[in-house]
N, C-alpha and C positions, 0 to 999 in steps of 0.2 A: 670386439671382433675376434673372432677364432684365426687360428694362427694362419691357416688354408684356404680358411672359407666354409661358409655354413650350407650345408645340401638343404633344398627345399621342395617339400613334395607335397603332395595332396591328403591331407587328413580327413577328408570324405573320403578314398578310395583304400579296400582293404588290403591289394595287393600291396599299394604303395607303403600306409602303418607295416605291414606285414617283413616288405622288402627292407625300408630301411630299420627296423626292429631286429633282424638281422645281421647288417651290416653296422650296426651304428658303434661296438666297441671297437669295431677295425676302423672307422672311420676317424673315433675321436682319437685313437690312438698316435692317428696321422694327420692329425691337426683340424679335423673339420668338423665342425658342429653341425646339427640336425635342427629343426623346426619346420612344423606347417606352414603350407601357402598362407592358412587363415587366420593364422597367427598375426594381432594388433600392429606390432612393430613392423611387421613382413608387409602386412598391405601396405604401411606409410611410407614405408621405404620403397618398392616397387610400383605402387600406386594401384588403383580397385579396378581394374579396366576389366573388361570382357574375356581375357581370354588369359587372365593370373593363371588359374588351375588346368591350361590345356597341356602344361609341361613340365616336369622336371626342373630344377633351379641349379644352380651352384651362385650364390652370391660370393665373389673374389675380396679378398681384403683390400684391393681398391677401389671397391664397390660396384664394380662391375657385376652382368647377373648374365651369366652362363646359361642358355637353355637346351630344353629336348637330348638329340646324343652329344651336343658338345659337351653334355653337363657331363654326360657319362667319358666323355674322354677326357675333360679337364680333373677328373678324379684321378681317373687310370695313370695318367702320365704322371702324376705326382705322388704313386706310393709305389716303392721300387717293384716290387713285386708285383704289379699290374703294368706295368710300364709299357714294356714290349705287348701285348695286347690293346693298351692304350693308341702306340705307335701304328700297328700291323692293322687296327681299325680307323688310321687315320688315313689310311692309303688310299689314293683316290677312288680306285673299282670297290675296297671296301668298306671306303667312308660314305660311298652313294647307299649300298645296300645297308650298311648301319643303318642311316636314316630312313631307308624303305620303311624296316624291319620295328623302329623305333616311331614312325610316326603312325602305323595299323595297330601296334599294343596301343597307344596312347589314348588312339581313338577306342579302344576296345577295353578299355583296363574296369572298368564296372561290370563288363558282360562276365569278364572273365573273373575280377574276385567272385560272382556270383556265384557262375558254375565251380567256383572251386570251397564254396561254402565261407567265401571270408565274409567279413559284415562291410560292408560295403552302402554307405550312405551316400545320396544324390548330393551336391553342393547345395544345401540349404538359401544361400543366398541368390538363387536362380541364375547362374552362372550356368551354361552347363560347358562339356568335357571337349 
């Protein structure tokens, strides 16, 4: 288990490859590992249900699994220099519109690698987003 917890995203969506391709030397550096939704271990351990790949993961070293914008503030708040953004989007007026904000990309995150030229494949296993 990684020291923080492993971020888990959609390796069918390109924005998501793209995002955490990114992010991922600041991430390990602060303790958290990266892997797909569709990744063997990820399903057995979360389970194959309908709606694995409608969000964002953080799985916690107590195996806890973080989703949607929690996932994005249980990051924030644990690498110091996110922190106070972590905090300031945990506030109530703008922890609502976080999640506004976070669950329209979510539903839309294929349109949009599209338009934005990433490679962006359907979930093969008839899941859909």
């Amino acid at each position: 288990m990684a020291a923080r917890g492993w971020v888990l995203y959609d390796g069918d969506c390109g924005f998501c490859r793209r995002w955490v391709g990114r992010w991922k030397p600041v991430l390990e550096r602060y303790g958290f590992r990266t892997a797909p939704l569709q990744t063997p271990w990820v399903v057995e351990k979360l389970g194959d249900s309908p709606d694995l790949l409608q969000d964002i993961r953080v799985l916690t070293p107590a195996g806890e699994s973080v989703r949607a914008e929690f996932a994005y503030l249980y990051v924030a708040k644990r690498i110091w220099w996110l922190w106070p953004l972590g905090m300031l989007f945990s506030l109530p007026g703008l922890r609502h519109l976080t999640g506004f904000v976070y669950r329209w990309f979510a539903r839309n995150r294929y349109c949009i690698s599209g338009a934005c030229g990433l490679d962006s494949r359907r979930p093969s296993s008839g899941r859909s987003s």
